[in-house]
Each structure stands twice: as structure tokens, then as C-alpha cells.
VEXGULO-253449 format. One line per 5 residues: for each residue x, y, z of C-alpha. Coordinates in Angstrom, 1 decimal. Example, Ala and Ser with C-alpha at 12.3 -4.5 7.8 and 13.67 -1.06 7.14 Angstrom:
BEGIN
12.3:-4.5:7.8 | 13.7:-1.1:7.1;
This chain:
BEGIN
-15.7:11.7:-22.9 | -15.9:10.8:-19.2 | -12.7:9.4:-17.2 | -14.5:6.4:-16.8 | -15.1:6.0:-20.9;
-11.5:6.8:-21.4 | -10.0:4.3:-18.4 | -12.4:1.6:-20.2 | -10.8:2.2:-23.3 | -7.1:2.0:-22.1;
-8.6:-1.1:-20.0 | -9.3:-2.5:-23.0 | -6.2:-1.3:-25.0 | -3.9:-2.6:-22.3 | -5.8:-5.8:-20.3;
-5.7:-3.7:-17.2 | -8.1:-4.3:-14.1 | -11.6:-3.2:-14.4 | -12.4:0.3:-13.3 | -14.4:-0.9:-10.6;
-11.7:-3.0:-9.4 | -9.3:-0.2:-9.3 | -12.4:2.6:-8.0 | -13.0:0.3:-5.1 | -9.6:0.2:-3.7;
-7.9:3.1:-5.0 | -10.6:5.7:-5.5 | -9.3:6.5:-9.0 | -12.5:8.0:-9.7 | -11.7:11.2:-8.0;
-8.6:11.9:-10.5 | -9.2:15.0:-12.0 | -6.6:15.1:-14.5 | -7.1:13.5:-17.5 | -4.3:14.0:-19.8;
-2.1:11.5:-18.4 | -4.6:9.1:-17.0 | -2.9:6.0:-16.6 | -0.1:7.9:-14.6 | -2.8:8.8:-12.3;
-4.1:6.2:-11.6 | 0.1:4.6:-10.7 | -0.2:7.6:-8.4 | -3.3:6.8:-6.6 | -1.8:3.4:-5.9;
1.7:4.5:-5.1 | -0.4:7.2:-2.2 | -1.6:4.0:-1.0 | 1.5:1.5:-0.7 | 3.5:4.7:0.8;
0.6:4.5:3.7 | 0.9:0.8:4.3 | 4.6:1.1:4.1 | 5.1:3.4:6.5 | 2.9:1.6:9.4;
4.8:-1.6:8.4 | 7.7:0.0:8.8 | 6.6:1.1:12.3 | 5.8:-2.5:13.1 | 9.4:-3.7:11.9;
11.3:-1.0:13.3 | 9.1:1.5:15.8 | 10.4:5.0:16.5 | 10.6:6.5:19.8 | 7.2:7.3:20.5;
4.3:5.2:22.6 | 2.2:4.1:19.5 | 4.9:3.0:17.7 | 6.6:0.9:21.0 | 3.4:-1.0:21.7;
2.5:-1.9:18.1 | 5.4:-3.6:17.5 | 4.9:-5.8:20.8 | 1.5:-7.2:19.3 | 3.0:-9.5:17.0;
5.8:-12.3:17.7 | 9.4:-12.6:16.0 | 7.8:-15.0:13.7 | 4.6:-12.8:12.8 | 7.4:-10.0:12.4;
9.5:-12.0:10.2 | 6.0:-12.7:8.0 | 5.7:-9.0:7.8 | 9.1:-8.3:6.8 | 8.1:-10.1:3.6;
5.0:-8.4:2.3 | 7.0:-5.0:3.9 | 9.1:-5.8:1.1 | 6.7:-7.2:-1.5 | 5.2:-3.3:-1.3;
8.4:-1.7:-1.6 | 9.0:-3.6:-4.3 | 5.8:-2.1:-6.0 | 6.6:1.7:-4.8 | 10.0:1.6:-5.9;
8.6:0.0:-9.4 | 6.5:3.0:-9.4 | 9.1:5.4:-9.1 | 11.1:3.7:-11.7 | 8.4:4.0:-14.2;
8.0:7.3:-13.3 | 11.5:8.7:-14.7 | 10.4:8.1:-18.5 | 7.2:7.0:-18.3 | 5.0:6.1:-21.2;
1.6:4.7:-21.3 | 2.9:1.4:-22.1 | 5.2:1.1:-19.3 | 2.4:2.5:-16.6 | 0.3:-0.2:-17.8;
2.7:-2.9:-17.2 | 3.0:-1.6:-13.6 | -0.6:-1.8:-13.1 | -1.1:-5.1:-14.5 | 2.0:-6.4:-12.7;
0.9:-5.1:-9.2 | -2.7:-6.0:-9.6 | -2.2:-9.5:-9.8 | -0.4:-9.5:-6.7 | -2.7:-6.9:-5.3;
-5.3:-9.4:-3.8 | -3.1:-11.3:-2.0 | -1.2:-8.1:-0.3 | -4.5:-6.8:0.6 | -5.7:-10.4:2.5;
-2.0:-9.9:4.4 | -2.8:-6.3:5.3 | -6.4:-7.1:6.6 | -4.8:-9.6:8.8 | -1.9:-7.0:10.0;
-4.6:-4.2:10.6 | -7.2:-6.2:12.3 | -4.3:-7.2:15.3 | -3.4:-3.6:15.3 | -7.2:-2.4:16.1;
-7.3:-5.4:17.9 | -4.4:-3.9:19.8 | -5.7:-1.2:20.9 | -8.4:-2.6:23.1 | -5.8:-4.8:25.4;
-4.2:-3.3:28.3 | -0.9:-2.5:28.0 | 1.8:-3.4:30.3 | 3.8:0.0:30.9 | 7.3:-0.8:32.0;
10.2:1.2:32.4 | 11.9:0.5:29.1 | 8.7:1.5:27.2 | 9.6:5.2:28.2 | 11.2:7.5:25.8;
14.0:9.0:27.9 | 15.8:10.8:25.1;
């Protein structure tokens, strides 16, 4: 039986997303490992919310380094303050993750899935938005000024 074939069963089974759904922004079709599917599949998304967490973070509270710096000065306090909340929304999700990881059972991966798929759509629209002004970024000139410099 292919992954697919088995996902669609547990889909069915559980009232999870569609496979497609899941493939298209996850890319659970390269999972190789079959015996625990469903914790797989958690995995894939938790890869994914640690990558958007981590440039978040970066936004909220930048590190010592020139990316970092000049990312943050894209958006306004307000923009910021919009950011803090799906920042948190996403945690939210990875630390789920982890909790369902410590005894995890197909019943309780499923609820994650379901649980952050209906508020997956929405985080994605906010993170389209965030991304777009940080490309966008990237082709403004940059004031450099003193305070910019890392003088560690």
C-alpha cells in the first residue's frame, strides 16, 4: 500500500486535511517512513513552524548581525505588535507539537493536525503578508547609521 493510500485512510479514520492539502504546503509526500505516519506528518509541520518562528523571532527581537538589524526596521511598532501575535499563535502550535510528542498516539497526533489546520490558512495569509515586506525590503536602500554597527 502506498503512503498516500494509507494517509487517505487515516484521513478518513480521523477527518484530517486532504493529502493534497497537506502535500502542497508541507511536502508530506517525501516521508519515507511509514510506520508511524501520522507522527510524520506532525514533524513535517513542526520543521516548518520552527522556520517561520525563528525569522519572526528575528523581526521581534533581531540579533546582532546586519540582516537581522534592518529587518526589524521594515515594519512599525504597530505592524510589530501584529506580529507578536501570530509569533505566538505558531508557538502555540510547535510547543503543541512537542507536547504530543512525549506519549504520542495516533489519536492525539490527529487532534494536533486537525487543530492546527484550521487555523493554518489564516497563519499562512499573515506570513505571506510578513514575507512579501521582507523581500520587499530588500530592494530599498538602507540608511546605514552609526547605531546599526555591531561594535561588540
Amino acid at each position: 500500500m502506498t503512503f498516500k493510500n494509507k494517509y487517505n485512510e487515516l484521513e478518513k479514520k480521523f477527518s484530517l486535511p486532504s493529502y493534497e492539502e497537506l502535500n502542497n504546503d508541507f511536502e508530506i509526500s517525501s516521508i519515507e517512513e511509514e510506520a508511524f505516519l501520522l507522527r510524520a506528518v506532525r514533524r513535517k509541520i513542526a520543521e516548518k513552524l520552527d522556520i517561520y518562528s525563528k525569522i519572526i523571532e528575528q523581526i521581534l527581537m533581531p540579533e546582532s548581525n546586519q540582516a537581522s538589524i534592518l529587518e526589524c526596521q521594515l515594519f512599525s511598532q504597530e505592524e510589530k505588535n501584529k506580529i507578536y501575535s501570530l509569533f505566538k499563535r505558531i508557538m502555540y502550535f510547535d510547543r503543541m507539537s512537542i507536547e504530543t510528542s512525549i506519549n504520542e498516539t495516533e489519536e492525539k497526533t490527529a487532534e494536533f493536525i486537525n487543530k492546527f489546520y484550521k487555523e493554518w490558512n489564516s497563519i499562512k495569509e499573515q506570513l505571506k503578508i510578513i514575507f512579501s515586506e521582507l523581500k520587499q525590503g530588500w530592494t530599498k536602500e538602507f540608511n546605514f547609521k552609526e547605531d546599526n554597527n555591531y561594535l561588540g
